[in-house]
Structures are given as structure tokens and as C-alpha cells.
C-alpha positions in Angstrom: -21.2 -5.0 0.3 -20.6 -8.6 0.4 -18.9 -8.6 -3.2 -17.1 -5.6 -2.5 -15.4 -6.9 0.5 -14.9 -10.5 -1.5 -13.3 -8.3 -4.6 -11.2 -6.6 -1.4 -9.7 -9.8 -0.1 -9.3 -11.4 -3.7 -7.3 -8.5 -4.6 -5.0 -8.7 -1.3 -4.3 -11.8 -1.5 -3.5 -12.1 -4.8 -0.9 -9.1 -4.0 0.6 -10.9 -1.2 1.3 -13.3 -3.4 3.0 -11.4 -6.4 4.9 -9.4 -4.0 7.2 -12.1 -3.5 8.2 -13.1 -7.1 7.9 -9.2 -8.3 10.3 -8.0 -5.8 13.0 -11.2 -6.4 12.6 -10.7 -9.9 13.6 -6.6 -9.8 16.2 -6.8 -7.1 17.5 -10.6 -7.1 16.9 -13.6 -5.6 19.1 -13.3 -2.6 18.2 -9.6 -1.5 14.4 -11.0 -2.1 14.0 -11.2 1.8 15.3 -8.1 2.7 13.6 -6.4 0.4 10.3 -8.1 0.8 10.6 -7.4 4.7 11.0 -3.9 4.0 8.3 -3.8 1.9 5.9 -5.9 4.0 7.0 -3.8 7.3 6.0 -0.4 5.3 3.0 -2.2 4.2 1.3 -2.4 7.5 2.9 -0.2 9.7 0.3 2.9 7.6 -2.8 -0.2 7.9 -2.0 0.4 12.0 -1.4 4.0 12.1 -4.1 5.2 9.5 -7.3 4.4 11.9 -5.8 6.5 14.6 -4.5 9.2 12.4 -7.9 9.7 10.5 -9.7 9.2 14.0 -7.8 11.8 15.0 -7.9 14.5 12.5 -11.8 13.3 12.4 -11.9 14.3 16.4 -10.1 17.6 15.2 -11.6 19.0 11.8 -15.3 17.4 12.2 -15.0 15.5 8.7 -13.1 12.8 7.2 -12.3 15.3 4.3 -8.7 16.0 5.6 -7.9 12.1 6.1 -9.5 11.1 2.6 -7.7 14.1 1.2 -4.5 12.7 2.7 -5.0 9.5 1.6 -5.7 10.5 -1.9 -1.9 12.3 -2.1 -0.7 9.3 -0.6 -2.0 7.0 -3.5 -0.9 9.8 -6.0 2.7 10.0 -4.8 2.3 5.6 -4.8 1.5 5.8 -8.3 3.8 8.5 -9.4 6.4 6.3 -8.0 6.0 3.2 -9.1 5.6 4.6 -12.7 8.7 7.1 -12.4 11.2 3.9 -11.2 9.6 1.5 -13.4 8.7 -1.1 -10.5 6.9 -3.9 -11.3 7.3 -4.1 -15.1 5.8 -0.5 -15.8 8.3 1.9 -17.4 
């Protein structure tokens, strides 16, 4: 568990850090900050709702299948994205 929560926090931080230079380097240098904001603010705005969303749907359906389901579209539709618009350096 250790190691997983390590790999976990390696991995964020080294996304916090390439979010800076990835997003001035696809949409400029001086919308960098507005962007980035946008991005950061859509970021964790889900990391705040997501606890009481699943909690909720947990206190309503008995299981966590309906917020893991959720979350598994979620990261889909992410992916899809990304891919589709070429962010990031894959086209």
C-alpha cells in the first residue's frame, strides 16, 4: 500500500508539473495562465465533489458499483478526448 500511494503521489506531482509547460506549449505562452487556471479549477472542483457524490449514491444504491461505474465513463470520455483533439502531443 505504501508503494502504491508513493507511485500515486510521484505520478501527481509529476503532472502538476507538465501541466504548465504542455498547456503553454498547445495554446501559447500568454493564454498559459488562463488556460492553466481553467484547467487546474476543473481539476479539483470533481477531487471535492466526487467523495460526496459517490457517498451519496453509496447511501442510495447500497454499492459503490454506480460511482465506479460513473467514474469509469468519466475516464473513457477523458481519454476519448484528449486523443480526438490531439492534446498533449497525441494525435
Amino acid at each position: 500500500m505504501l508503494a502504491a500511494i508513493a507511485g500515486l503521489g510521484l505520478c501527481c506531482g509529476a503532472l502538476i508539473a507538465v501541466f504548465p509547460a504542455a498547456i503553454g506549449s498547445t495554446f501559447g505562452v500568454l493564454a498559459g495562465p488562463r488556460i492553466y487556471g481553467r484547467v487546474f479549477t476543473e481539476w479539483g472542483l470533481p477531487g471535492l465533489a466526487a467523495p460526496w457524490a459517490s457517498a451519496a449514491l453509496y447511501d442510495t444504491t447500497g454499492s459503490y458499483n454506480v460511482p465506479l461505474a460513473g467514474a469509469a465513463v468519466i475516464s473513457v470520455a477523458s481519454i476519448t478526448n484528449t486523443l480526438a483533439f490531439g492534446i498533449g502531443g497525441a494525435k
